[in-house]
Structures are given as structure tokens and as C-alpha cells.
N, C-alpha and C positions, 0 to 999 in steps of 0.2 A: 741603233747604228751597228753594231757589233750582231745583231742577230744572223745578219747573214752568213757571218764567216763564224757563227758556231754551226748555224746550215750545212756550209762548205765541208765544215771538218766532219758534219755525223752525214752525209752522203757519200763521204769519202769513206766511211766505217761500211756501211750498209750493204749487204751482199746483194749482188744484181737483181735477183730472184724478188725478194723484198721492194723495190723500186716504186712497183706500183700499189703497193699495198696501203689500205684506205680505212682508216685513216693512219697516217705516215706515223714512225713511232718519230717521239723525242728525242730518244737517246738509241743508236744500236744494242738491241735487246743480244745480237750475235753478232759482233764487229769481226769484219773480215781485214784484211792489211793484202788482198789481191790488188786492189787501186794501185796501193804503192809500190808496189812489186812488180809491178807493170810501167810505171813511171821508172823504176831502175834498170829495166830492163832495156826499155823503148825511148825515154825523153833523154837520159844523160847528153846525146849531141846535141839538142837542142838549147839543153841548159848550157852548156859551153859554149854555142853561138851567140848565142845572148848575153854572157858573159865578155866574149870578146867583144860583140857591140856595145856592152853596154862602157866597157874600162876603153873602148878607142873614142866613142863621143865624149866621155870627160877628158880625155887627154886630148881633144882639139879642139874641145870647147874652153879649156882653161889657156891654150896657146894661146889664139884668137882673142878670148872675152879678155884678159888680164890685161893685157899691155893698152888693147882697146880703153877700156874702162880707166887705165893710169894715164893716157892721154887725154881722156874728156877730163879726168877730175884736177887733176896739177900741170900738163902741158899747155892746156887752152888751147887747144887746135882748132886753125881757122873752118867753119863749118860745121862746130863739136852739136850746136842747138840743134840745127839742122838732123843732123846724126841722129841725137837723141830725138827727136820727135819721127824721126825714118823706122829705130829699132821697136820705137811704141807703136808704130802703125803695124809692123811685122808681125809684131804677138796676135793683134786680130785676126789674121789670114785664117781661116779653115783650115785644117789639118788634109782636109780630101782634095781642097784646091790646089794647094803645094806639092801631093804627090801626083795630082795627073800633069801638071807642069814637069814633076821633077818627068815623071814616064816618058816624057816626050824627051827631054833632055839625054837622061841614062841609055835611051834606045839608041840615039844616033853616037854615044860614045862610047858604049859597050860595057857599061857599068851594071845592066839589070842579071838579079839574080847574084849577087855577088854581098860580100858582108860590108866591104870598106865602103859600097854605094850605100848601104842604110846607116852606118854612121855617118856620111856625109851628110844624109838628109835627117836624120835625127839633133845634128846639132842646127841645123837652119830654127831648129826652135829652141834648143837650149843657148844657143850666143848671145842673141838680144837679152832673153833673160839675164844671161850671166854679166854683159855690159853694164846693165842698170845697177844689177848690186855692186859689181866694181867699182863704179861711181857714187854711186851713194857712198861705200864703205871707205874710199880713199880718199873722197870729199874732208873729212872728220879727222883725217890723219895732218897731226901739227905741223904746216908749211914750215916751221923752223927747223925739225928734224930734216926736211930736204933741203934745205939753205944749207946745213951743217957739211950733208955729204959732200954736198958740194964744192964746201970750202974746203974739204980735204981731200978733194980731188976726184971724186967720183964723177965717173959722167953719168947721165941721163940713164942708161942699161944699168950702171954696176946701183946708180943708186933703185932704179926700181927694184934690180934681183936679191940685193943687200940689206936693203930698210924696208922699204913698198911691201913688198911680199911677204916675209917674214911676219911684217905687223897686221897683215892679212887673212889671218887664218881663219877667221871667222865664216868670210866671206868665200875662202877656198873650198873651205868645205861645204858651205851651204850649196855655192855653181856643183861644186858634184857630184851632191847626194841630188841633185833634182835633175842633172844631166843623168846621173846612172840613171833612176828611177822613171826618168822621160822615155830612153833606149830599152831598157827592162820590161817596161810594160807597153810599147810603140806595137799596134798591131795594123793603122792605115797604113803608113810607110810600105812595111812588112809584106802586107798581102798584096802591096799594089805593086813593089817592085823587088820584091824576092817570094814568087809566089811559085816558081818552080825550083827555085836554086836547091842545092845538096845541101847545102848550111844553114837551114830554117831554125828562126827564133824560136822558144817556148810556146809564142804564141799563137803560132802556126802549127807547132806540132802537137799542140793539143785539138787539132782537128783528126788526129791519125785513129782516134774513138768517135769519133762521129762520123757513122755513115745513113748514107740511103733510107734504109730498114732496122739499123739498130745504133742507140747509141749507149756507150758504155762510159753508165755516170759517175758507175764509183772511181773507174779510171781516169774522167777528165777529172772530179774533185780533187782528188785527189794529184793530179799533174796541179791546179791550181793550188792546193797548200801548199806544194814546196815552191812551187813558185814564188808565193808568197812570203816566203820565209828569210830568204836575200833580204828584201826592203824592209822587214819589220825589223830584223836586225838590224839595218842600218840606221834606219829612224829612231829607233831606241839609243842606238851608241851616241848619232850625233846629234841628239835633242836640241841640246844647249847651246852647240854651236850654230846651231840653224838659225834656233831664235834670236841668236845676238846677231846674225850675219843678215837677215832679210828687214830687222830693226833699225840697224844701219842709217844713220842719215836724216831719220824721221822726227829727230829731235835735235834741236840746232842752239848752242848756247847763245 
């Protein structure tokens, strides 16, 4: 499993020249850092659109999923079944069907090529996801603790944002370590409807080494480690919280 992203890292060492060379060494026998040096020069906007995509789909993805998910789990909202089996059907959709839907859509509203248009369409798959864990995870949370707030005056908002949420962490982080990493690494969205914009994600801008007649590998590898590097981070910081938050619900006293 791991074999390819030690691939990734010794292609990204490996000076152009060496490419073809047969049979490939193991390890860069002469590690060159042009790859990276080339990703510093050339991808840094790319890395920042993607960063702004990727922190504006967790910030409407937790708007939306949270209060959604706190309605299905302790509101009982008339149609909540209904819902939840609407947001399971969603997750099936193809990713390519969604964006020539969205294409038709963003063209007559002037959204293509634009960054706030690929986090709107980035979160069409991270919501549902984030629903179901909200549900699951607020399901579990002791209906006495919202009797309480409410005896002391809380309404429905103060006691979500007050109690609800707070005792939600779990599940906060999981919606948006997998809403970033949805948006982070989103490349159908991307090339279907920001495929000429000025603001192209990472994942587009590592076509800017691939052309025609040449492509320059240690450059794209190299765009892809540090690409990489965002999400393992993150995955590593929020392990725990992940697995408490997607565990959620799966076991019921």
C-alpha cells in the first residue's frame, strides 16, 4: 500500500535525465530538489486555491450538515425518514454525473470558472455525508441534557449552539477533515467547471508539466508530495477524533 508514495517521493528526487533509465534505480543514486523548486516557484496559487476551497466547503458544509443532522436526531422533523433515505440515495450519484448537471446549471448563472462555484459543488457530496454523522452522533447525546436547557430557558438555537455542539466535537471534526480532504483532492468538479478560471486548484495545476511532447515527472511528483502533505497532516492530528466521530451511533445501549 505505501509502495507507491515511496515511488512518488524517489521520482520526485530523480533528475529528468534518469527518467528513462532501465532498469529505474530504487533509491536516487543523485537526488535533485528541481521538482520542488519548481512547485515553489509555479504551484504556490494553486496551493492557496485549494486551500480556499478547501476551508469554504467545510465552512458550508458544517452550516448546513449540523443543524440539519440536530433536526433529524432530537427535533423529529416531520419527513426526517424520508430525508435520510433522500441523503443515502445522494451519496450514490457519480461524481461525473453531478458535475455535468452542475455545468448546465453554473453556465446559465455565471458561476463557471469561479472558486465559490467548486465549493458549492464540492459540498453537494460532503453534506449528506456530514448529515448522517450528525445524526448518528446526536442520536447518543442524553435527551435529558436537552430537557435541562430547556428548563432553564434555552430555546431550540441557544440549546443547539450551547450543549448540541460543544458535546459534538467528535463529529465536527470528522465532517471536516473529510469535507477538506473531499475539496483538496476534487479533480472532476475542478476540470469540469473551473477548467479555465485564474484560480485553478493543485489539481489542475499540476497539468502545467504535462504537455504534448514532454512531461516533467520530477515536477509533477513532486507537486504531488506536497500536495500530499496537507492531508497526512491532518489525518495524523485528527486520528482519534475521526474514529470516535464516524463510530458514532453504531452501538446502541
Amino acid at each position: 500500500m505505501l509502495f507507491p508514495v515511496y515511488w512518488m517521493i524517489n521520482v520526485s528526487l530523480t533528475p529528468q535525465q534518469d527518467m528513462r533509465k532501465t532498469p529505474p534505480d530504487l533509491f536516487p543514486l543523485h537526488p535533485t530538489f528541481a521538482g520542488y523548486q519548481a512547485v515553489l516557484n509555479d504551484q504556490l496559487p494553486y496551493l492557496g486555491t485549494s486551500l480556499l476551497i478547501g476551508l469554504g466547503t467545510v465552512a458550508l458544509t458544517l452550516v448546513l450538515a449540523a443543524p440539519a443532522g440536530y433536526a433529524l436526531a432530537k427535533l423529529r422533523a416531520p419527513g426526517g425518514g424520508a430525508l435520510a433515505l433522500a441523503l443515502l440515495i445522494a451519496q450514490m450519484i457519480p461524481g461525473i454525473v453531478m458535475a455535468m448537471g452542475f455545468y448546465g446549471v453554473f453556465l446559465n448563472l455565471g458561476f463557471l470558472n469561479s472558486w465559490w462555484g467548486l465549493i458549492v459543488a464540492d459540498s453537494t457530496i460532503a453534506v449528506p455525508f456530514g448529515v448522517m454523522i450528525f445524526t448518528a452522533f446526536m442520536s447518543g447525546i442524553p435527551g435529558e441534557l436537552i430537557s435541562a436547557a430547556r428548563i432553564d430557558g434555552a430555546g431550540t438555537w441557544r440549546t443547539f449552539r450551547s450543549v448540541v455542539l460543544p458535546l459534538s466535537r467528535n463529529a465536527l471534526v470528522t465532517v471536516s477533515l473529510f469535507s477538506f480532504l473531499w475539496a483538496w483532492s476534487d479533480f472532476v468538479f475542478a476540470n469540469t467547471l473551473d477548467g479555465g478560471g485564474e484560480l485553478r486548484p493543485i489539481t489542475l495545476g499540476i497539468y502545467k508539466y504535462i504537455g504534448n511532447n514532454n512531461q516533467e515527472w520530477n515536477a509533477i511528483m513532486a507537486t504531488a508530495v506536497v500536495a500530499s502533505i496537507p492531508a497526512a497532516v491532518l489525518l495524523v492530528l485528527a486520528q482519534r477524533y475521526v474514529a470516535a466521530g464516524v463510530t458514532a451511533g453504531a452501538v446502541k445501549d
